[in-house]
C-alpha positions, 0 to 999 in steps of 0.5 A: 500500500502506498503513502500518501506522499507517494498517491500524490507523487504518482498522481503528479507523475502521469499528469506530467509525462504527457507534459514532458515531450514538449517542455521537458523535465522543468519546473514550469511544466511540474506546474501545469502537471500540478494544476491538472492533477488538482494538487494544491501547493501541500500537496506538492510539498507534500509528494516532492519536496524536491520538485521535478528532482523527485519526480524524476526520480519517482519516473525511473522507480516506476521503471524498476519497479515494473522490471522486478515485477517482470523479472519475478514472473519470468522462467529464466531456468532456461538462459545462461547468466549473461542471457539472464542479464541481457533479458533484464536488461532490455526488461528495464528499457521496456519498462521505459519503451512508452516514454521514451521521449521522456527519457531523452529530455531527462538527458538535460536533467541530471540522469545524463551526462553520466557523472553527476551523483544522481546518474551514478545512483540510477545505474547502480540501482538498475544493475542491483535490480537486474541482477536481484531481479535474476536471483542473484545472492551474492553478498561478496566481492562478487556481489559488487563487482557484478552490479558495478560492471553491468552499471557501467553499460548502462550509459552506453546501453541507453544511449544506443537505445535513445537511437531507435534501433531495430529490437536484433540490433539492440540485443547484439549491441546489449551483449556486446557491452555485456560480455566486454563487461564479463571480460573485464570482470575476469581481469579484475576478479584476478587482481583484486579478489586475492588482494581482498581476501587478504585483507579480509583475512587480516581483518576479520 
């Protein structure tokens, strides 16, 4: 069950993606999303403090939301991991398939360029919900090394994706970057995971 902040957050939300195309993630057009969904200046405060910052953000939880919710249901016995990390992948850019104007504008917004605290957050909590989403358990070294090699796709990922590229061409390119990642993953598990476990050892 949801809070009211979040009824309220949810509700601003789909009042403003149909906004959005056409004046982006700004606060003028939080406004006229606020004045559509009848929401009074409390109940903005309420649902976001931080203005369009948080429903920006609410707009990619949904997303991930609908992916663990997707993932949850599909029999994923028959893929090998990577094909595992591929279907959540392109699970998650289904889930922001019918928005995919909306994605874009949020490149002028903070989850674009991919150096800002807010981007290095979303794709860490992409990745974190792939993998769990897969049924991964790990909560070793491997635990971080997987989420912060699949984050470091995403950039590439979206922006491919951004491109309206054909659904063959898509996969090819998401197990591309996937499996340049296992590759570099290989090389570090090598140099670092022993230096880990040293220090793990040492420091009990």
């Amino acid at each position: 069950m949801s809070t009211p902040s979040e009824a309220l957050r949810a509700k601003w939300l789909e009042a403003l993606l149909p906004i959005v195309p056409e004046k982006g993630w700004t606060q003028a057009a939080a406004r006229d999303a606020a004045e559509i969904a009848g929401l009074s200046e409390g109940e903005q405060a309420l649902a976001a403090p931080m203005g369009i910052r948080d429903l920006l953000r609410a707009f990619f939880d949904r997303a991930e939301a609908e992916t663990r919710e997707t993932l949850a249901a599909a029999d994923l016995d028959p893929l090998k991991v990577h094909e595992r990390v591929a279907f959540g992948v392109r699970t998650w850019l289904d889930a922001l398939e019918p928005h995919r104007k909306a994605v874009s504008n949020a490149s002028m917004r903070g989850f674009m360029p991919w150096g800002t605290a807010d981007a290095a957050a979303r794709t860490w909590s992409v990745a974190d919900t792939v993998w769990t989403g897969i049924g991964d358990t790990a909560d070793d070294y491997n635990r971080y090394s997987k989420r912060g090699l699949l984050a470091a796709t995403i950039a590439p990922i979206i922006l491919y994706w951004l491109r309206e590229p054909g659904p063959d061409d898509l996969d090819a390119f998401i197990m591309a970057r996937l499996k340049g990642a296992m590759r570099l993953g290989q090389t570090g598990a090598r140099v670092f995971k022993p230096l880990l476990d040293r220090f793990t050892a040492r420091n009990p």
